[in-house]
N, C-alpha and C positions, 0 to 999 in steps of 0.2 A: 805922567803916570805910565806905567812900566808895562807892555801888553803880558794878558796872562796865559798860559799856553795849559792844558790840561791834558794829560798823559794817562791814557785810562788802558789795563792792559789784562790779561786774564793767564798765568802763569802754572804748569802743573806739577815744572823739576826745577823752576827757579832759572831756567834760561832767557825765557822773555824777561821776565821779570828785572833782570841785570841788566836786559838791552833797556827797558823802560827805564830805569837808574842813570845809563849812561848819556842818553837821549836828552833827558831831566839836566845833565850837569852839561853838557855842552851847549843849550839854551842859556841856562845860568847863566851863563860864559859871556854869553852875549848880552845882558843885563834883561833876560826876560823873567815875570813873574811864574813859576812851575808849578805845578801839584801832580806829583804821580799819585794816581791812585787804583786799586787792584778795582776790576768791575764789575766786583761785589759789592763795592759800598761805593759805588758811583750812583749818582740820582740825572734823572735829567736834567734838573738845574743846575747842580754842577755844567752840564752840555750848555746850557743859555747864557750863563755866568765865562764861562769863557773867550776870550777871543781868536782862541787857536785850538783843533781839537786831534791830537794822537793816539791813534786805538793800536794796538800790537796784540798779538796770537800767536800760540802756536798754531802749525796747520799738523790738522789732522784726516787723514782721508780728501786731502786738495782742500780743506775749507776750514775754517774759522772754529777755534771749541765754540759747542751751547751756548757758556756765558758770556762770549761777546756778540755772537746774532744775538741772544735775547735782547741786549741792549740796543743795538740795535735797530733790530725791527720794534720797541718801545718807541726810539727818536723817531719815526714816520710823524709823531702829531707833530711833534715840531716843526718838522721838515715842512708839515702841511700849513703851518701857522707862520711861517716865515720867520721862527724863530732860529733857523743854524743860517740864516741869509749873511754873506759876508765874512765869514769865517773860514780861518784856513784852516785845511784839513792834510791830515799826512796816514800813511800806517806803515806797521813793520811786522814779520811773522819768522820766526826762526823752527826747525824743520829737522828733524835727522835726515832726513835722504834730501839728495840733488836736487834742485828745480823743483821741489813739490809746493811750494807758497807760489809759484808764479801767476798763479790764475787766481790769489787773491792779492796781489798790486790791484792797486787805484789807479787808472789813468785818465785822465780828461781833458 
C-alpha cells in the first residue's frame, strides 16, 4: 500500500498554491499516494488519515496567513492524543521579499 502524503496549503495570488501542485507531482513521481488540498476544506482527519503531512504559506509579516495557524493551533488535540505520532512532516512558504519565511522553516 502506497504511503499517503497530504499537502494542505492556504494560497492568496496562486503562488503557494503552484508550489503545493508541484510538490504533489514530484511525490507522485516517486509512487506516493497525494492529496493537495487548500486549508479551507481540510478537516483534521484528513491530518489523522495521512501518513505524511505538508503545510505551505505564504508569509506575511514573518508568519503564516490566519488560515493556516487556525489549523493549526485546531491540530493541538491531536498532538495531545498521539494522534500526528510518527508522521512525517515538511512545510514550504513563498514570500515577495528576501529571507522573510526563514523564521517559519521547521527545524528539529
Amino acid at each position: 500500500m502506497a504511503k499517503r502524503l497530504l499537502i494542505v496549503y492556504y494560497s492568496g495570488t496562486g503562488n503557494t498554491e503552484r508550489m503545493a501542485e508541484e510538490i504533489g507531482r514530484g511525490a507522485r513521481r516517486l509512487g506516493v499516494e497525494v492529496e493537495v488540498k487548500r486549508v479551507e476544506e481540510c478537516s483534521l482527519e484528513d491530518l489523522v488519515e495521512a501518513d505524511g503531512i505538508v503545510v505551505g504559506s505564504p508569509t506575511y509579516f514573518s508568519n503564516v496567513a490566519w488560515q493556516m495557524k487556525k489549523i493549526i493551533d485546531e491540530s493541538v488535540v491531536l498532538y495531545r492524543k498521539r494522534q500526528l505520532k510518527g508522521k512525517v512532516g515538511g512545510c514550504f512558504t513563498s514570500s515577495g521579499k528576501r529571507r522573510d519565511g526563514e523564521n517559519c522553516l521547521c527545524w528539529r
